[in-house]
C-alpha atoms as a printed R data frame, in Angstrom:
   type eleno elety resid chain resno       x      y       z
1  ATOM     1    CA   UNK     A     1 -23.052 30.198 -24.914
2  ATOM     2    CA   UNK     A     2 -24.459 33.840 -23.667
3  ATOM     3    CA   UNK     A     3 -27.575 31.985 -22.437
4  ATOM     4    CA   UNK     A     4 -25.880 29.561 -20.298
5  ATOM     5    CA   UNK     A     5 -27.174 30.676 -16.679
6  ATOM     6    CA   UNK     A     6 -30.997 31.257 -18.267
7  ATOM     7    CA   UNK     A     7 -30.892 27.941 -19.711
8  ATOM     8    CA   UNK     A     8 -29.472 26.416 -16.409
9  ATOM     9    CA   UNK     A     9 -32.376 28.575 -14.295
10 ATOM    10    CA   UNK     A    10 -35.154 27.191 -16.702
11 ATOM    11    CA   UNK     A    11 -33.680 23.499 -16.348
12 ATOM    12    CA   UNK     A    12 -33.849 23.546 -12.662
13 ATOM    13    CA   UNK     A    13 -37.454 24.584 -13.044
14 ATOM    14    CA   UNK     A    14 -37.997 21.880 -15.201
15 ATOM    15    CA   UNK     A    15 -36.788 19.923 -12.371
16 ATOM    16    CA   UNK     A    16 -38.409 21.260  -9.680
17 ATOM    17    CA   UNK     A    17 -41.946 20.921 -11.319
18 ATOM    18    CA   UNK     A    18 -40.883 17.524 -12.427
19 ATOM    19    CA   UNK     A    19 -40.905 16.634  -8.913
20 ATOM    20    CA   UNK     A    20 -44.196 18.112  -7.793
21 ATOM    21    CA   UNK     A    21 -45.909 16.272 -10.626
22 ATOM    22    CA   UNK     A    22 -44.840 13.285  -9.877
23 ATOM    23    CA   UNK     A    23 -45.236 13.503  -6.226
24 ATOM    24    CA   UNK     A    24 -48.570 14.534  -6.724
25 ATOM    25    CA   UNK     A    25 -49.307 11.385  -8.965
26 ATOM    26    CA   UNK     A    26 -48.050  9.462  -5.646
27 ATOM    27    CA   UNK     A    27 -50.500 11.213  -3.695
28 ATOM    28    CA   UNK     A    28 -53.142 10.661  -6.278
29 ATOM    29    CA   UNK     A    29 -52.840  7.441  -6.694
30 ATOM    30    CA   UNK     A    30 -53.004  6.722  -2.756
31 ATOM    31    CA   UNK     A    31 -55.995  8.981  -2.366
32 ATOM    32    CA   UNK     A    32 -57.355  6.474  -5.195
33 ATOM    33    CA   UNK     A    33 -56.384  3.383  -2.952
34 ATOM    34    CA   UNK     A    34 -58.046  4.987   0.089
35 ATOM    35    CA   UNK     A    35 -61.627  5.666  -1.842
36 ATOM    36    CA   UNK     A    36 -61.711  2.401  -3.363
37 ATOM    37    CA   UNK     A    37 -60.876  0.585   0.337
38 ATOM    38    CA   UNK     A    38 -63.465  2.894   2.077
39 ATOM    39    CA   UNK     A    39 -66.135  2.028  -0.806
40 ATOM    40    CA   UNK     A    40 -65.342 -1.741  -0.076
41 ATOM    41    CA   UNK     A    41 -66.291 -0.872   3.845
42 ATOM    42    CA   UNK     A    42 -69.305  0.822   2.680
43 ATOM    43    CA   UNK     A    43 -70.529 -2.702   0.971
44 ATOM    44    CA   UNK     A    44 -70.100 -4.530   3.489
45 ATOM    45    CA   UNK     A    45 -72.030 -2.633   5.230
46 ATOM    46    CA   UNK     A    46 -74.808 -1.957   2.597
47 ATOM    47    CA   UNK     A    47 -74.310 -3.841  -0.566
48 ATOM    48    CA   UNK     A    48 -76.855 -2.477  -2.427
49 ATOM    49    CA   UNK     A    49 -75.697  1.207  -2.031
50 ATOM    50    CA   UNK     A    50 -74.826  2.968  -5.239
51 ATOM    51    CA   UNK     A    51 -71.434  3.968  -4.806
52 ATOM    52    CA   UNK     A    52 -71.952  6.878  -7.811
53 ATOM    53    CA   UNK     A    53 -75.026  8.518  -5.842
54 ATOM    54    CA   UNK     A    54 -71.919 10.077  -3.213
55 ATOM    55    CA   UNK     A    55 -71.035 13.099  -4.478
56 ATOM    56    CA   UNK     A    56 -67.378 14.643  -3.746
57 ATOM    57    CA   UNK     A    57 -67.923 17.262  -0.617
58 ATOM    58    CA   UNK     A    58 -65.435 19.385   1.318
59 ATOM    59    CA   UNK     A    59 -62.561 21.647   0.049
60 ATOM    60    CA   UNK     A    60 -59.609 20.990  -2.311
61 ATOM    61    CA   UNK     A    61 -55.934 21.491  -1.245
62 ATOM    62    CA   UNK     A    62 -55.339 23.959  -4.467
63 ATOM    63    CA   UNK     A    63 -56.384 27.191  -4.418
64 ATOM    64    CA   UNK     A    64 -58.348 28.230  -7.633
65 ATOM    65    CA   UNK     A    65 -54.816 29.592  -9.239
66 ATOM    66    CA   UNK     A    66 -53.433 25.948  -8.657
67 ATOM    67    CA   UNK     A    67 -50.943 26.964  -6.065
């Protein structure tokens, strides 16, 4: 096939993006598991807090570009 090494490059790519996604659903998921065991501290604390009044704050990992 004349396109062997492009299609091998683009596989790899594949791959390698393959793995970022998913690690990033890993990381996701924990961040996730951290909110919702920090919003159970917060009720013990003050049960009668509305938990949808706290707005996200600070800065994201990604840059605007996603990178």
């Amino acid at each position: 096939m004349e396109h062997d090494n492009l299609v091998a490059g683009l596989i790899r790519k594949k791959a390698e993006i393959t793995a970022q996604v998913e690690a990033l659903q890993m990381q996701l998921r924990q961040l996730i598991m951290d909110a919702d065991n920090i919003d159970g501290a917060i009720r013990i604390f003050n049960p009668d807090i509305d938990l949808a009044d706290i707005r996200p704050q600070g800065c994201s990992t990604l840059s605007n570009d996603g990178e």
